[in-house]
C-alpha positions as CSV (number, residue, x, y, z in Angstrom):
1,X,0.0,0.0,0.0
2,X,1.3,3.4,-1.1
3,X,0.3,6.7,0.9
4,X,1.3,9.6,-0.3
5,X,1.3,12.7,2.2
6,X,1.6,16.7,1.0
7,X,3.5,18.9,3.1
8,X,2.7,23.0,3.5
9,X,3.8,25.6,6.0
10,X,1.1,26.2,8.2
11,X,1.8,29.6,7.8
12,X,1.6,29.2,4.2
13,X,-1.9,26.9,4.6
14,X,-4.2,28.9,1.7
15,X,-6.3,25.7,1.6
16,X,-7.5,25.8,5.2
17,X,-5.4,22.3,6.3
18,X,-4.7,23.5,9.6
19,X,-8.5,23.4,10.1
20,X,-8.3,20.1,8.6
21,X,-9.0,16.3,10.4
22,X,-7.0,13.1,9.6
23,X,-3.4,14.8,8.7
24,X,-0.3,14.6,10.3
25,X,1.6,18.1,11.6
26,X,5.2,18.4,12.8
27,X,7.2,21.0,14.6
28,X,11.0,21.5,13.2
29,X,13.5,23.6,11.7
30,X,14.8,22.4,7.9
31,X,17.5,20.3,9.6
32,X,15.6,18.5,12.7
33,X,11.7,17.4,13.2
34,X,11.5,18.3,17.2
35,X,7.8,16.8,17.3
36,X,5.5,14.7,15.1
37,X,1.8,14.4,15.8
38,X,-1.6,13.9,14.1
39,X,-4.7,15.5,14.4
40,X,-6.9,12.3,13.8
41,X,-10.5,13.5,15.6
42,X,-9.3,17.4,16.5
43,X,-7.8,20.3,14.2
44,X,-3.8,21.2,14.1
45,X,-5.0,24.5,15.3
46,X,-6.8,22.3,18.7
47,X,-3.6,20.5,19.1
48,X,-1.4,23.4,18.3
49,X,-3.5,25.2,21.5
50,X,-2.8,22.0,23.3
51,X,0.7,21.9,22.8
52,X,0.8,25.4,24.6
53,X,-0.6,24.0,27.6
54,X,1.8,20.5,27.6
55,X,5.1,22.4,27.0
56,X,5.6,21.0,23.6
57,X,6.0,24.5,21.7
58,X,7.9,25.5,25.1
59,X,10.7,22.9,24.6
60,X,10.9,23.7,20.5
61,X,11.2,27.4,22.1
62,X,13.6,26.5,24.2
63,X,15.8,24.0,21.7
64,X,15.5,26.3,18.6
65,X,14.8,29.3,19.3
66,X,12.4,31.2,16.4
67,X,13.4,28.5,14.0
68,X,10.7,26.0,14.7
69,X,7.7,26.1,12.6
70,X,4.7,24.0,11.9
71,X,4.2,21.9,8.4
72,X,0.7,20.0,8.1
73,X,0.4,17.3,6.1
74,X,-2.2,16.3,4.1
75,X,-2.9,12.5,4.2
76,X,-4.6,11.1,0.9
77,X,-6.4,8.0,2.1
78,X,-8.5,8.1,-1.2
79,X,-11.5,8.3,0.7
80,X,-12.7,8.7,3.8
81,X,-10.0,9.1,7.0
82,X,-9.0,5.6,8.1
83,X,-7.6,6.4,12.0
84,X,-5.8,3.1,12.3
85,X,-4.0,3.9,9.2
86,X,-3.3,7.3,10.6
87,X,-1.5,6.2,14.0
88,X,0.3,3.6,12.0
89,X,1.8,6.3,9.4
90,X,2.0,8.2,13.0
91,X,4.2,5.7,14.6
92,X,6.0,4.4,11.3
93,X,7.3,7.9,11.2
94,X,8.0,9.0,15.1
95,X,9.6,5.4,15.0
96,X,12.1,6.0,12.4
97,X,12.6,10.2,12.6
98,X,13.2,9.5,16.6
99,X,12.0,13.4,17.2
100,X,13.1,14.4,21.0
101,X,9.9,15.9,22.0
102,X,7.9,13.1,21.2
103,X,8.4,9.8,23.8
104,X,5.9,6.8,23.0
105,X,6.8,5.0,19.3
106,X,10.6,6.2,19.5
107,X,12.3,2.5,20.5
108,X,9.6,-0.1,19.7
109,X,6.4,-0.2,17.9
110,X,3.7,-2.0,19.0
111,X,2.2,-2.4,16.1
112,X,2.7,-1.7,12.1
113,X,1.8,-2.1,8.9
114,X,4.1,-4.6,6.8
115,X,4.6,-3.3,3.1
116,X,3.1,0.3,3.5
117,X,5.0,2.9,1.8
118,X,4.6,6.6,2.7
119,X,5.7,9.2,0.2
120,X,6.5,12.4,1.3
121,X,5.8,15.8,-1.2
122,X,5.5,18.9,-1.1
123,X,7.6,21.2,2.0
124,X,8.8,17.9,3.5
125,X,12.3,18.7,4.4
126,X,13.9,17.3,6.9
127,X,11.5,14.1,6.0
128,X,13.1,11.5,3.3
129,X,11.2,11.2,0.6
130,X,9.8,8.0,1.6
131,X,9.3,5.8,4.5
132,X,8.8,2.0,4.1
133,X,7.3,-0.4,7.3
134,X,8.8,-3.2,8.1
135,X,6.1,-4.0,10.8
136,X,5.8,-4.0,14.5
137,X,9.4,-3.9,16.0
């Protein structure tokens, strides 16, 4: 199975994906993703509020100064939002990036998705252009 996910600034978001469910966000400079989340049943702008609270966007603050930004990334399920697929590109992705602000998914993974392929377009830097599952680990 082949996923391919689009990348924007959320800054740069003209098509309203911050608003957006089912998509994937991450915090980072060009060199380093510091934090990779989804926003599966609330908005990036929800979990962006959230992350004020929890001391996420303080420890990007606080490791890169005003570098950090947010990228959303726009999941195309071809169809409706499939949440198990969305924590398993989640994890697939926290698993193999390691980002230091995020802790659950960075040594094992419970679970995964054997011969899924995500493809990464669009403002994706520091993300490879593709990530490919090998399963739980």
């Amino acid at each position: 199975m082949e996923i391919k996910i689009k990348w924007s600034n959320w800054i740069d978001d003209k098509d309203g994906r911050a608003d957006w469910y089912g998509v994937l966000y991450v915090y980072g400079t060009d060199d380093e993703i510091l934090y990779l989340g989804q926003a599966g049943k609330s908005s990036v702008t929800e979990r962006v509020l959230g992350h004020f609270r929890d001391g996420v966007v303080e420890f990007c603050n606080e490791v890169a100064g005003d570098r950090w930004r947010v990228k959303v990334g726009y999941v195309d399920f071809g169809g409706d939002i499939d949440h198990d697929l969305l924590d398993d590109i989640e994890s697939l992705l926290i698993f193999t990036v390691k980002p230091r602000g995020n802790i659950a998914n960075t040594v094992t993974r419970p679970r995964g998705r054997p011969g899924l392929t995500v493809i990464h377009r669009g403002k994706r830097r520091p993300l490879p252009e593709r990530h490919n599952d090998p399963g739980p680990l």
